[in-house]
N, CA, C and O atoms as a Maestro MAE file, in Angstrom:
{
 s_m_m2io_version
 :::
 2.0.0
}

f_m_ct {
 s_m_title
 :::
 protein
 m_atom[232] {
  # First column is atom index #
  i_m_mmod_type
  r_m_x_coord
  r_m_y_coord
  r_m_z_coord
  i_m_residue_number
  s_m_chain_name
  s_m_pdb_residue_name
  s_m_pdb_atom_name
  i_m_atomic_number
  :::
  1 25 0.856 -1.172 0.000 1 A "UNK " " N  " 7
  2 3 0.000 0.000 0.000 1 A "UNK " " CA " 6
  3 2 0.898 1.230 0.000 1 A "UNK " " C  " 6
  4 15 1.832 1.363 0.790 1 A "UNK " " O  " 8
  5 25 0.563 2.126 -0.935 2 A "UNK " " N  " 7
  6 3 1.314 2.898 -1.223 2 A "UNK " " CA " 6
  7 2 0.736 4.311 -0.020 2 A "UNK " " C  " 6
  8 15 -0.265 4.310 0.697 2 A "UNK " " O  " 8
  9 25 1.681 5.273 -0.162 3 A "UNK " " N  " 7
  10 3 1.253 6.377 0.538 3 A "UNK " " CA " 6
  11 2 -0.017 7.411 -0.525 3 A "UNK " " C  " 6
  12 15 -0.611 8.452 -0.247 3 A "UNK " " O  " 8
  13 25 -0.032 6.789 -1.423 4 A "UNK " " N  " 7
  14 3 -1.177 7.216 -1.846 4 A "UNK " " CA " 6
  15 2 -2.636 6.564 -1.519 4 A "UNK " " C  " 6
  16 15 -3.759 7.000 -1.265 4 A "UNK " " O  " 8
  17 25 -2.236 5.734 -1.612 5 A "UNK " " N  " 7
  18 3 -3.602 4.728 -1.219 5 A "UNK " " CA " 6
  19 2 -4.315 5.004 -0.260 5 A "UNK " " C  " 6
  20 15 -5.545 4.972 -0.223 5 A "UNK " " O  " 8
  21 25 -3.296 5.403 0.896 6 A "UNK " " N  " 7
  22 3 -3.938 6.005 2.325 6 A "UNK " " CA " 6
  23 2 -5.541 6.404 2.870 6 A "UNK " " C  " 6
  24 15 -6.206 6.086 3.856 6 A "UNK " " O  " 8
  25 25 -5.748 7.189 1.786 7 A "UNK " " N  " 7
  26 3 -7.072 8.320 1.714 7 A "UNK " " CA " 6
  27 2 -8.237 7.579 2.336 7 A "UNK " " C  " 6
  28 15 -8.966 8.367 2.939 7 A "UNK " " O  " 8
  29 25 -8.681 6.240 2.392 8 A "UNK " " N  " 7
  30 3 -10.023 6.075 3.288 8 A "UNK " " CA " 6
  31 2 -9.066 5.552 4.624 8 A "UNK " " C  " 6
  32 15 -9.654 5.495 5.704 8 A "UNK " " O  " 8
  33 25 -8.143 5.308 4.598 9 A "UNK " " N  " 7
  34 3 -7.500 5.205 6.153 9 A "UNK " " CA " 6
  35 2 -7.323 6.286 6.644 9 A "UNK " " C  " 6
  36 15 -7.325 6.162 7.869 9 A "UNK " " O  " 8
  37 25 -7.127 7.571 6.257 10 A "UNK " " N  " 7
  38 3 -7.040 8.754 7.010 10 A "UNK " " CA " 6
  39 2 -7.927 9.494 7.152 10 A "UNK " " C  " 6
  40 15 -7.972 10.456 7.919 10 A "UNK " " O  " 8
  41 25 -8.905 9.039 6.263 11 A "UNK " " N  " 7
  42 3 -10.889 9.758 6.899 11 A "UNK " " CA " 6
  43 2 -11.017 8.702 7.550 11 A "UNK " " C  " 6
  44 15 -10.943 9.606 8.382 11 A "UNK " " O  " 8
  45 25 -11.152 7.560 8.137 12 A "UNK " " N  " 7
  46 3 -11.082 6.677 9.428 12 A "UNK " " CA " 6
  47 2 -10.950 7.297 10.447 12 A "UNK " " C  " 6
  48 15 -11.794 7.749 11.220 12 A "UNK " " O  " 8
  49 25 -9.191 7.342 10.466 13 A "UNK " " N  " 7
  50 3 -8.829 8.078 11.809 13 A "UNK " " CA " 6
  51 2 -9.025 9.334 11.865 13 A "UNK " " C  " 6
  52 15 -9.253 9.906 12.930 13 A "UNK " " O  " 8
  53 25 -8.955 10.009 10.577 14 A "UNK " " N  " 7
  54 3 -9.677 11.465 11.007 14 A "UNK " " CA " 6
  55 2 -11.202 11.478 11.888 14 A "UNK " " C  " 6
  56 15 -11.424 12.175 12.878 14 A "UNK " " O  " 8
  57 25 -12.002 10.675 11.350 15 A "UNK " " N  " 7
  58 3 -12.996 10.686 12.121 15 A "UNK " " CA " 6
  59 2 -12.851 10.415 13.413 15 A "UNK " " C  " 6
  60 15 -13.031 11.223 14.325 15 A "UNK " " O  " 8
  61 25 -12.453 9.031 13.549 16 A "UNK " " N  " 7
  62 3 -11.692 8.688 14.933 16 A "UNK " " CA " 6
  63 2 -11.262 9.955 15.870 16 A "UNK " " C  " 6
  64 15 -11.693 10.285 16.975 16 A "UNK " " O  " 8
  65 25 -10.450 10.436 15.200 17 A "UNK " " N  " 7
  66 3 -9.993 11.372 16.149 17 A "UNK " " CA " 6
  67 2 -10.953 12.764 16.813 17 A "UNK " " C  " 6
  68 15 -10.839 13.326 17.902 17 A "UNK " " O  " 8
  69 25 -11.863 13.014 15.724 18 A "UNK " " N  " 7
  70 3 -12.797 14.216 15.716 18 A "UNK " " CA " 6
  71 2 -13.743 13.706 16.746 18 A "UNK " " C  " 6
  72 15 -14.027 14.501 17.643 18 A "UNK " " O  " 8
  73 25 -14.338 12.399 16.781 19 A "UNK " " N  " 7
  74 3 -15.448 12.146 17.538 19 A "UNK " " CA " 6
  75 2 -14.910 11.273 18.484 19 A "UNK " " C  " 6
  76 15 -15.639 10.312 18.729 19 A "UNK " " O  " 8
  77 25 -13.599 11.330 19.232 20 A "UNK " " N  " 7
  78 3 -12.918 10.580 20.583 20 A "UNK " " CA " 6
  79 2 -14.018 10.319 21.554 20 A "UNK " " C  " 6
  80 15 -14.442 9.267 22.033 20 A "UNK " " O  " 8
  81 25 -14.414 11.739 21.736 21 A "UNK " " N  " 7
  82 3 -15.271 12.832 23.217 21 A "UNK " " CA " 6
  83 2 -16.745 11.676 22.937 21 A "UNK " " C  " 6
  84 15 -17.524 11.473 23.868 21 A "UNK " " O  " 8
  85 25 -16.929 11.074 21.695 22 A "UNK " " N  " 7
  86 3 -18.757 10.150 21.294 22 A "UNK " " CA " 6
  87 2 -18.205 8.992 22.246 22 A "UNK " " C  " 6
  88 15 -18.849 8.497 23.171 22 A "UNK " " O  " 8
  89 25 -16.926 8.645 21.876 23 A "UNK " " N  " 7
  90 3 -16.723 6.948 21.880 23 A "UNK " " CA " 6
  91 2 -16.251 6.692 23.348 23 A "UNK " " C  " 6
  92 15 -15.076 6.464 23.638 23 A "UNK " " O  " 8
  93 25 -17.197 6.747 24.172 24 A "UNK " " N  " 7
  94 3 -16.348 6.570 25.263 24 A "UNK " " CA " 6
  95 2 -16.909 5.233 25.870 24 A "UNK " " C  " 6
  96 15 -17.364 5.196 27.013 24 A "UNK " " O  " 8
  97 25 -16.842 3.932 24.889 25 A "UNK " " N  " 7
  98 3 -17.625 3.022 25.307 25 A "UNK " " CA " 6
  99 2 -17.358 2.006 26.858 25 A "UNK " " C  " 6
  100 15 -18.203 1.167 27.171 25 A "UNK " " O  " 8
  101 25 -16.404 2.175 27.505 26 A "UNK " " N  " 7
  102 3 -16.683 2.155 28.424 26 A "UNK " " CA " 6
  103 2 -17.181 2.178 29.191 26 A "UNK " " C  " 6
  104 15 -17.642 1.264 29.875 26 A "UNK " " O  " 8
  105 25 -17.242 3.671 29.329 27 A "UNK " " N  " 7
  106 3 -18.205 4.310 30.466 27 A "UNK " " CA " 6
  107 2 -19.537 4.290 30.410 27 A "UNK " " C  " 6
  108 15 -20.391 4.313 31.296 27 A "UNK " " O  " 8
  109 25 -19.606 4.236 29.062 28 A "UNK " " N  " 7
  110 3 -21.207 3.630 28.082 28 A "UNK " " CA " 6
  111 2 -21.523 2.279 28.714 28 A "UNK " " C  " 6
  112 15 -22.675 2.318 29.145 28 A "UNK " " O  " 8
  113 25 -21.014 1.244 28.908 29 A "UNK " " N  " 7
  114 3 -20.807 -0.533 29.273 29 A "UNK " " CA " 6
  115 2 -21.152 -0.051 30.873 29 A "UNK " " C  " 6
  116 15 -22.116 -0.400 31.555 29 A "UNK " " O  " 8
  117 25 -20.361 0.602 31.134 30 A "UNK " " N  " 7
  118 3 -20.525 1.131 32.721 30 A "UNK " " CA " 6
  119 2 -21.908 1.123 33.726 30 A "UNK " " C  " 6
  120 15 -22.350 0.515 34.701 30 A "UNK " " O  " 8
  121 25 -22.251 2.161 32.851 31 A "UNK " " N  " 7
  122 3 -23.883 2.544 32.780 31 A "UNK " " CA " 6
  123 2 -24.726 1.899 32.349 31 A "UNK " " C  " 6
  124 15 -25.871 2.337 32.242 31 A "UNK " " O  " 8
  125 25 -24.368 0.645 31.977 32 A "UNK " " N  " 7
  126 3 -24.952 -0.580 31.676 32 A "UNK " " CA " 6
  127 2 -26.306 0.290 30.096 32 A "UNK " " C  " 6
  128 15 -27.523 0.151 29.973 32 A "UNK " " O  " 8
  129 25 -25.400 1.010 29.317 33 A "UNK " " N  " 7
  130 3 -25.917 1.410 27.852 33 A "UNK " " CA " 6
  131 2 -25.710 0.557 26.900 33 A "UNK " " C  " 6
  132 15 -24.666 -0.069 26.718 33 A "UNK " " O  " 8
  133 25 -26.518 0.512 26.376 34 A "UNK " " N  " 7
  134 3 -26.524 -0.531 24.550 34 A "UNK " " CA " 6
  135 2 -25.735 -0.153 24.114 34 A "UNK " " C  " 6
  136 15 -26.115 0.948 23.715 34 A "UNK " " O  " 8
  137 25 -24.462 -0.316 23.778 35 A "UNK " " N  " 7
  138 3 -23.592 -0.440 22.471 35 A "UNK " " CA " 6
  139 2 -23.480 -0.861 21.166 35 A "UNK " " C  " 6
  140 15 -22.673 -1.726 20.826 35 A "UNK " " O  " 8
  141 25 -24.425 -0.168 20.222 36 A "UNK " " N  " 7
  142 3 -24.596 -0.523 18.840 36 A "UNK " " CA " 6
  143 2 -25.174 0.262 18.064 36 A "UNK " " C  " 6
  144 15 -25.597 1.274 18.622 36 A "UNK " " O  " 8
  145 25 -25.461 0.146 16.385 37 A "UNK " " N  " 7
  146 3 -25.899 1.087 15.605 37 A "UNK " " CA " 6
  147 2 -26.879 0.415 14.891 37 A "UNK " " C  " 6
  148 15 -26.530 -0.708 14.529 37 A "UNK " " O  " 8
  149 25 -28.089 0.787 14.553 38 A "UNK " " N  " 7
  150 3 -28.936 0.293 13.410 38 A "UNK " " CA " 6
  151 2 -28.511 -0.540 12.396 38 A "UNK " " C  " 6
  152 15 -29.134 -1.562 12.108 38 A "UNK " " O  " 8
  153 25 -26.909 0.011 11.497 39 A "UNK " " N  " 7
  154 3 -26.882 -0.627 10.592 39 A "UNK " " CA " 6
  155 2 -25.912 -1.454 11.092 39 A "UNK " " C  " 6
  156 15 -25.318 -1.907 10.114 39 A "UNK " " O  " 8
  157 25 -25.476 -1.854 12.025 40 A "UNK " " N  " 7
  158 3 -24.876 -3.380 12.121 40 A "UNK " " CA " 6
  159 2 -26.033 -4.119 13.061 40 A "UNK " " C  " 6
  160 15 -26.406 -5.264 12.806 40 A "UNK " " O  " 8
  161 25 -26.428 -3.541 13.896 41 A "UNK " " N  " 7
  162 3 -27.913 -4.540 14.158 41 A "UNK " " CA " 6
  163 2 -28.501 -5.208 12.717 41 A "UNK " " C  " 6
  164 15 -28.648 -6.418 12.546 41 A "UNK " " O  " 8
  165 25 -28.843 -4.029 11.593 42 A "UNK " " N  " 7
  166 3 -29.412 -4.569 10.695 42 A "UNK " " CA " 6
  167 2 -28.465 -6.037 10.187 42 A "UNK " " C  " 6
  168 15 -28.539 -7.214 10.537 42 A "UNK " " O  " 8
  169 25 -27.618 -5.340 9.251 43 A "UNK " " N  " 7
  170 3 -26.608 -6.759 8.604 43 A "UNK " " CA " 6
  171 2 -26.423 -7.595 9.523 43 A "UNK " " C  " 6
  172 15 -26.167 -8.568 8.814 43 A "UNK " " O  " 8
  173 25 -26.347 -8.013 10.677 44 A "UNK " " N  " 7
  174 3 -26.692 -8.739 11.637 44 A "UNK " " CA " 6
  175 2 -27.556 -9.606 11.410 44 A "UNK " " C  " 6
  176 15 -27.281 -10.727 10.983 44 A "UNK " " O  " 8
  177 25 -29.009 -9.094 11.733 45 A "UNK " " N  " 7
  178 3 -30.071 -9.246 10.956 45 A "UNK " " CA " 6
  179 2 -30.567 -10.060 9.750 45 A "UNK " " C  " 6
  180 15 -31.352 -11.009 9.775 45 A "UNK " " O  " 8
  181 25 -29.912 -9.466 8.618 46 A "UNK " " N  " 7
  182 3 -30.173 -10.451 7.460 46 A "UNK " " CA " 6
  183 2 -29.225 -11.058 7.223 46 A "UNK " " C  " 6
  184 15 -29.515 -11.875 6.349 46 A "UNK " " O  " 8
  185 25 -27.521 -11.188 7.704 47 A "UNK " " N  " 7
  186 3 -26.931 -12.373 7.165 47 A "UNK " " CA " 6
  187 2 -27.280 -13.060 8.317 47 A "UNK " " C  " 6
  188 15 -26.483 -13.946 8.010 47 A "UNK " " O  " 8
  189 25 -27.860 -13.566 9.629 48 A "UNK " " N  " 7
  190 3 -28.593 -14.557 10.041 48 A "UNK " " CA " 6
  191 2 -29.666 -15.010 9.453 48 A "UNK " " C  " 6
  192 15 -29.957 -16.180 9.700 48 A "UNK " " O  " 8
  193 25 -30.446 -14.324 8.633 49 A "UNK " " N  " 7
  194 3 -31.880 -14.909 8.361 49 A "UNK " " CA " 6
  195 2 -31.407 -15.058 6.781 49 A "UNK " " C  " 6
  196 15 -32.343 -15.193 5.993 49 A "UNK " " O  " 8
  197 25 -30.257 -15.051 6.294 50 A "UNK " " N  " 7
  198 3 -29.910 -15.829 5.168 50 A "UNK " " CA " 6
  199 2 -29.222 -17.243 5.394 50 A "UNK " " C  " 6
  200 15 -29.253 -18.232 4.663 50 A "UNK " " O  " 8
  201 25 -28.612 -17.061 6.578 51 A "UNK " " N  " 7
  202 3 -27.795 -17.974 6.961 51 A "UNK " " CA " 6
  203 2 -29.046 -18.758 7.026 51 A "UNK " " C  " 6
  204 15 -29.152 -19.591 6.126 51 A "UNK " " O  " 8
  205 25 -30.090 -18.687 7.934 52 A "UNK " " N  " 7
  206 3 -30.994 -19.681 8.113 52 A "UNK " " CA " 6
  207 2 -32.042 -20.280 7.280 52 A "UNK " " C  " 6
  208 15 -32.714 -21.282 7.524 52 A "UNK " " O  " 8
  209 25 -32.077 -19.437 6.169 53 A "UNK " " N  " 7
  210 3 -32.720 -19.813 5.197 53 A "UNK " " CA " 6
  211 2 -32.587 -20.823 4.060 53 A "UNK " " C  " 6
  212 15 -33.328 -21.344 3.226 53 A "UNK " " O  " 8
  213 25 -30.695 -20.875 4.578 54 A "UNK " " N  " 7
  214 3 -30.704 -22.536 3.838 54 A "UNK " " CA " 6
  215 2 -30.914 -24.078 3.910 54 A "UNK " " C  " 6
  216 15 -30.515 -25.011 4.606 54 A "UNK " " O  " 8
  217 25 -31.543 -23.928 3.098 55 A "UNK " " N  " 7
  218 3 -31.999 -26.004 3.465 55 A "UNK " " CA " 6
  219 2 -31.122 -26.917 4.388 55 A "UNK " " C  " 6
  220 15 -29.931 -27.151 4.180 55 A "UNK " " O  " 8
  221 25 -31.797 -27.361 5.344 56 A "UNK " " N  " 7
  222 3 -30.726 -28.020 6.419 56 A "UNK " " CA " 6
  223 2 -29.313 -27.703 7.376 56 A "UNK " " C  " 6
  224 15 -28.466 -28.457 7.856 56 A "UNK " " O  " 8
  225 25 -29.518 -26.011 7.411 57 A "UNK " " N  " 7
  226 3 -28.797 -25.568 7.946 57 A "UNK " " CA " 6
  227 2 -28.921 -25.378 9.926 57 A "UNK " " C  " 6
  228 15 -28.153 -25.071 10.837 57 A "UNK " " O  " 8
  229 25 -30.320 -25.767 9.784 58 A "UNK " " N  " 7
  230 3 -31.193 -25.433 11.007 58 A "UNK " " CA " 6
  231 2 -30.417 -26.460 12.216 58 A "UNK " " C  " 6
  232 15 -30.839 -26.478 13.372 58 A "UNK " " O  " 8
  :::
 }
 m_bond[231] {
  # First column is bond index #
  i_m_from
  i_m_to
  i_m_order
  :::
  1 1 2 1
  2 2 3 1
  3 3 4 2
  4 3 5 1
  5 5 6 1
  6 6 7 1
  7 7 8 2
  8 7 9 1
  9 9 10 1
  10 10 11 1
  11 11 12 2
  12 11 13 1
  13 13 14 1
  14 14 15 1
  15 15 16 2
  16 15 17 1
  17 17 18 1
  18 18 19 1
  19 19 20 2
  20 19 21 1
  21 21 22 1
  22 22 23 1
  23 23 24 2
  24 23 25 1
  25 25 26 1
  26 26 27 1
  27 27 28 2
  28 27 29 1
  29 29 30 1
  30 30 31 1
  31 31 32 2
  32 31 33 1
  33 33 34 1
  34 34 35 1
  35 35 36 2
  36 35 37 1
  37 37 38 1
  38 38 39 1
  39 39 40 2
  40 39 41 1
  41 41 42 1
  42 42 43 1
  43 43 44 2
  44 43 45 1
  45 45 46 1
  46 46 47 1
  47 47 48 2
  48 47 49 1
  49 49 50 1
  50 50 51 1
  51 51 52 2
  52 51 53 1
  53 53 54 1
  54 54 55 1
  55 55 56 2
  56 55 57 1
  57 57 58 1
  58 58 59 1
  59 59 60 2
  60 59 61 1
  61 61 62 1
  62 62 63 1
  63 63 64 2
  64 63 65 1
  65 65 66 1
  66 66 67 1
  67 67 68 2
  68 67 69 1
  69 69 70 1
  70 70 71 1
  71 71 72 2
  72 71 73 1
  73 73 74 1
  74 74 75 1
  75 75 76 2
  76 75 77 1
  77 77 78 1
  78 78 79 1
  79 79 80 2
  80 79 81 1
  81 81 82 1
  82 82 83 1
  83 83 84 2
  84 83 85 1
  85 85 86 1
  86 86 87 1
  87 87 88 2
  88 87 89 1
  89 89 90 1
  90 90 91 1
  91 91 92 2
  92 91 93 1
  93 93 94 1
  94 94 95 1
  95 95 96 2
  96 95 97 1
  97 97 98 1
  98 98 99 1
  99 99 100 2
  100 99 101 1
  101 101 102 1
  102 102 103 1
  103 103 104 2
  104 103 105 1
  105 105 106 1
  106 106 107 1
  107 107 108 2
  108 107 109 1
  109 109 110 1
  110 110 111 1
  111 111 112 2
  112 111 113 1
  113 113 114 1
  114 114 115 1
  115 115 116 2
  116 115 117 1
  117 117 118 1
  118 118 119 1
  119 119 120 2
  120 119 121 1
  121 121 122 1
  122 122 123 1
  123 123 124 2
  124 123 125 1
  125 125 126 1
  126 126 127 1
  127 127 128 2
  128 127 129 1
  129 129 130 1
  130 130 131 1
  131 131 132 2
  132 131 133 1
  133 133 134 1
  134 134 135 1
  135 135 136 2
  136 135 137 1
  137 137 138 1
  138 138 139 1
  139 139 140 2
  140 139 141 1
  141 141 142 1
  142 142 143 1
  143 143 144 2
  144 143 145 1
  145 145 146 1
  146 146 147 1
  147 147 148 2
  148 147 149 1
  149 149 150 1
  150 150 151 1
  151 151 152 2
  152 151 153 1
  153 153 154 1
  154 154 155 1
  155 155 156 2
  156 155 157 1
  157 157 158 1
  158 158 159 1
  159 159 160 2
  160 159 161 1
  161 161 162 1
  162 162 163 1
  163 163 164 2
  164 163 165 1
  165 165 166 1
  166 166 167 1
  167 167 168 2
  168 167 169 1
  169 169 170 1
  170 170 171 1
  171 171 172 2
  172 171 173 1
  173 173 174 1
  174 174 175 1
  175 175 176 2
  176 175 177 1
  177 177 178 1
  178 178 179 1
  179 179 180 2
  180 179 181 1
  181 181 182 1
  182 182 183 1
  183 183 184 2
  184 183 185 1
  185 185 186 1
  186 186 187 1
  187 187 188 2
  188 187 189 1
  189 189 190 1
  190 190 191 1
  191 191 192 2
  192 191 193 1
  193 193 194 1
  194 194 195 1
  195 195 196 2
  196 195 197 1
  197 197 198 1
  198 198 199 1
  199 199 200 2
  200 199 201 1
  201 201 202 1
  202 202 203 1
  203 203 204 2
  204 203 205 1
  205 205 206 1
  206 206 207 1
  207 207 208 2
  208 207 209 1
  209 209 210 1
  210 210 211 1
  211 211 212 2
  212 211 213 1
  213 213 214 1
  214 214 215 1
  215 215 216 2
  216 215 217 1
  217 217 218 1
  218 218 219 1
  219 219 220 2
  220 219 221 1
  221 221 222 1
  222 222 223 1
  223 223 224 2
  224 223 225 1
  225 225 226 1
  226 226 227 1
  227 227 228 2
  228 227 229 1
  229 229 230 1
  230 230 231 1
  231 231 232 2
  :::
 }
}
């Protein structure tokens, strides 16, 4: 990987870094708070109910 390539790894941690002060999941776990987002609940979601939807997988 070149140093060009970089560019969605450094809007990652750029984000990362901008929203530190959101992620404080810890203290979130602490407070005994849900830790999660819609869209991985979702894909969650349907690759189980694909998973289960195959013949004799049950």
């Amino acid at each position: 990987m070149g140093l060009t390539k970089r560019e969605n790894i450094d809007k990652c941690a750029d984000y990362l870094l901008k929203n530190k002060v959101r992620l404080q999941y810890g203290e979130e776990l602490k407070s005994f708070y849900p830790i999660a987002s819609g869209v991985i609940e979702g894909a969650c979601r349907h690759l189980i109910n694909d998973r289960l939807d195959i013949t004799g997988v049950r």
